[in-house]
C-alpha positions in Angstrom: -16.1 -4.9 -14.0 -18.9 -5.0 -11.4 -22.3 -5.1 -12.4 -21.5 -4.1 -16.0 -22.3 -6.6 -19.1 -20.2 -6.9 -21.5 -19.1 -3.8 -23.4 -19.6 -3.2 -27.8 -18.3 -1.0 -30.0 -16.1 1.6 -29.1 -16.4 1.1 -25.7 -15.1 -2.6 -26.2 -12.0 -0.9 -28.7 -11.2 1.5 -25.6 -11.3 -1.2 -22.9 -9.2 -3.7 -25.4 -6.6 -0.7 -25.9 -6.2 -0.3 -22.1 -6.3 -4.0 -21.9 -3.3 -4.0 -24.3 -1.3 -1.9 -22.3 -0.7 -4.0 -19.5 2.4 -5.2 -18.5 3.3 -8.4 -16.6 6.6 -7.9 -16.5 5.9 -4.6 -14.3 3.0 -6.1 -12.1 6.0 -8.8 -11.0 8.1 -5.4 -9.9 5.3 -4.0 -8.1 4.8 -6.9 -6.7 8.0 -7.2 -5.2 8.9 -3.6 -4.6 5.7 -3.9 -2.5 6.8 -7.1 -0.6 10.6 -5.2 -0.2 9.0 -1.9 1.4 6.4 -3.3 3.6 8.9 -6.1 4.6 6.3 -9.0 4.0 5.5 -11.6 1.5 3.4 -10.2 -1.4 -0.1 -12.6 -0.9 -1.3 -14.9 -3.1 -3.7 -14.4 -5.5 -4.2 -11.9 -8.5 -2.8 -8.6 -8.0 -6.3 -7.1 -8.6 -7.7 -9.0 -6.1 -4.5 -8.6 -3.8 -4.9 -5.3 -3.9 -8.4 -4.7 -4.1 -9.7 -4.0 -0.4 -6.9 -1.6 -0.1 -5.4 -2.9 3.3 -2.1 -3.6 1.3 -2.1 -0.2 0.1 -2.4 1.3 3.5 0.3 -0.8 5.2 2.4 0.3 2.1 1.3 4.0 2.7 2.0 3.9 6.5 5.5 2.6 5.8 6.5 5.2 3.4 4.9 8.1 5.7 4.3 6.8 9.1 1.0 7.7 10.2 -0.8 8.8 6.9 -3.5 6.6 7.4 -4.5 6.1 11.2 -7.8 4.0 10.8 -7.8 1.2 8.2 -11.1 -1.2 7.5 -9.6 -4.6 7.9 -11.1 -7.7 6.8 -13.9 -5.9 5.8 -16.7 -7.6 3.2 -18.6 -4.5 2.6 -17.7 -2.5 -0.8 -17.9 1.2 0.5 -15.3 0.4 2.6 -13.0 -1.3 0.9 -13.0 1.7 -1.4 -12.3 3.5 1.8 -9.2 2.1 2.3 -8.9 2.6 -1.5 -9.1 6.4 -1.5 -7.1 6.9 2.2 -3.8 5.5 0.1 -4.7 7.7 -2.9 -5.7 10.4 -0.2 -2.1 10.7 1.4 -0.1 9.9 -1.7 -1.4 12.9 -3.0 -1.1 15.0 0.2 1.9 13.2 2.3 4.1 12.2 -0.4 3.1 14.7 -3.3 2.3 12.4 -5.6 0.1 14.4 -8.2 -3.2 13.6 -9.1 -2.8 12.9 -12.2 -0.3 10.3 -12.0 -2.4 8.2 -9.9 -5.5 6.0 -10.5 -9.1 6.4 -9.4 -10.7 4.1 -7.0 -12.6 2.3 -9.6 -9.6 1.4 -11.3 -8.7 -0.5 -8.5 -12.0 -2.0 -7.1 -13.7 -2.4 -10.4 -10.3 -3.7 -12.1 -10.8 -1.2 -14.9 -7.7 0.1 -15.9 -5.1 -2.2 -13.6 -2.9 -0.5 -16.3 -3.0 2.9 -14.7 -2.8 1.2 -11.2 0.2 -0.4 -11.8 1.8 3.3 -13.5 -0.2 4.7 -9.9 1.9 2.8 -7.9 5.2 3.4 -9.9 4.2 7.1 -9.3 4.1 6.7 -5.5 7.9 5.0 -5.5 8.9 7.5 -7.3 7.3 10.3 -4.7 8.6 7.9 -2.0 12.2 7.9 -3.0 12.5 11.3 -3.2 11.6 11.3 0.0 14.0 8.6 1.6 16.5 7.6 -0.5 17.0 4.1 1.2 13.7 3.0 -0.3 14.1 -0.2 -3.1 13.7 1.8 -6.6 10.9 1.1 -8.7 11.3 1.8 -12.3 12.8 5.4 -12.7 13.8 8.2 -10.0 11.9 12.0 -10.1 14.3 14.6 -12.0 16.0 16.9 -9.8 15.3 20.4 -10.0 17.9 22.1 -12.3 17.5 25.8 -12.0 18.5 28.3 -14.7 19.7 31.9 -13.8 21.3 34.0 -17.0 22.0 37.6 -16.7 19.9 40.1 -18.2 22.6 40.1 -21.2 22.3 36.4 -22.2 18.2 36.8 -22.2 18.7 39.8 -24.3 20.6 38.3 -26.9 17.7 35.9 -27.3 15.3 38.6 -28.6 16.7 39.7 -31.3 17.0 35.9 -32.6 14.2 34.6 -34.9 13.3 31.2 -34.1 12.3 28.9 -37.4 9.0 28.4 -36.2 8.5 32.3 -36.8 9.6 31.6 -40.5 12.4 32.7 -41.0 14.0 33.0 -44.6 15.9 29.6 -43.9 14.6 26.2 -43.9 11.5 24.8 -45.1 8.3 27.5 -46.6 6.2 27.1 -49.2 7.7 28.7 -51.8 7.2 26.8 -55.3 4.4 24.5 -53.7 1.3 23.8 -55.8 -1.6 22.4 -55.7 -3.5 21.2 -58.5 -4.1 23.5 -61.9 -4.4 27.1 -61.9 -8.1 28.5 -62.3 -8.7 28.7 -66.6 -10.3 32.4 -66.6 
């Protein structure tokens, strides 16, 4: 982390947790779902630092959705804009591919390498979005569900109603009948 010391106590457990969630195995896919879509070798280097002035990300971004990101900072030393580039992938996988925000990571993730954890699941997110979008696309980790509506007559959803679901409590199944809990209060 930039220009942080060492963190203690619970922030140290939180940070070791997130730490402990990262997966090699799936950096080595990103990696190579990255090289297969932008149709270049994946750099050397660490993937945090690969990744980090977020020129990569744009290429990838203007591959999947042509034109999404019309002025990239290249080879640029200064921070803010290297974040720049950062939030312009985040910026249109959210609004070009529909990737939601919640699936994706924040720009300090990234730059700080704070939680590469939730960049790597970021970038699994934008596949997904991607694929949905053109099906050509090398698959990374699962598809998006397709949309499976339901339509029941007024008949069917009627029947429901008069149906008492065991979380209601019915007479069947597990109550408390013949539970207790310590003695009974001597009067």
């Amino acid at each position: 982390m930039a220009n942080r010391g060492p963190s203690y106590g619970m922030s140290k457990e939180v940070q070791d947790k997130i730490e402990a969630q990262y997966d090699s195995d799936l950096e080595q896919q990103c990696r190579d779902w990255i090289a297969a879509v932008t149709g270049e070798p994946f750099p050397e280097g660490t993937f945090h630092e690969t990744l980090k002035d977020g020129t990569l990300l744009c290429r990838l971004m203007n591959v999947l959705s042509p034109g999404s990101i019309p002025r990239v900072n290249k080879n640029s030393k200064f921070a803010f804009k290297q974040m720049e580039n950062i939030n312009f992938f985040l910026t249109a996988a959210s609004d070009n591919l529909g990737v939601k925000a919640v699936e994706l990571f924040q720009t300090v993730d990234l730059f700080e390498g704070a939680n590469m954890t939730q960049v790597l699941w970021g970038i699994t997110a934008v596949a997904r979005y991607g694929r949905k979008q053109n099906k050509d696309l090398p698959p990374l980790g699962p598809d998006l569900a397709a949309e499976n509506p339901r339509n029941f007559d007024e008949a069917t959803l009627n029947r429901g109603n008069s149906i008492v679901g065991m979380q209601a409590g019915g007479f069947k199944g597990a109550n408390q009948e013949g539970m207790i809990f310590g003695r009974p209060r001597a009067l």
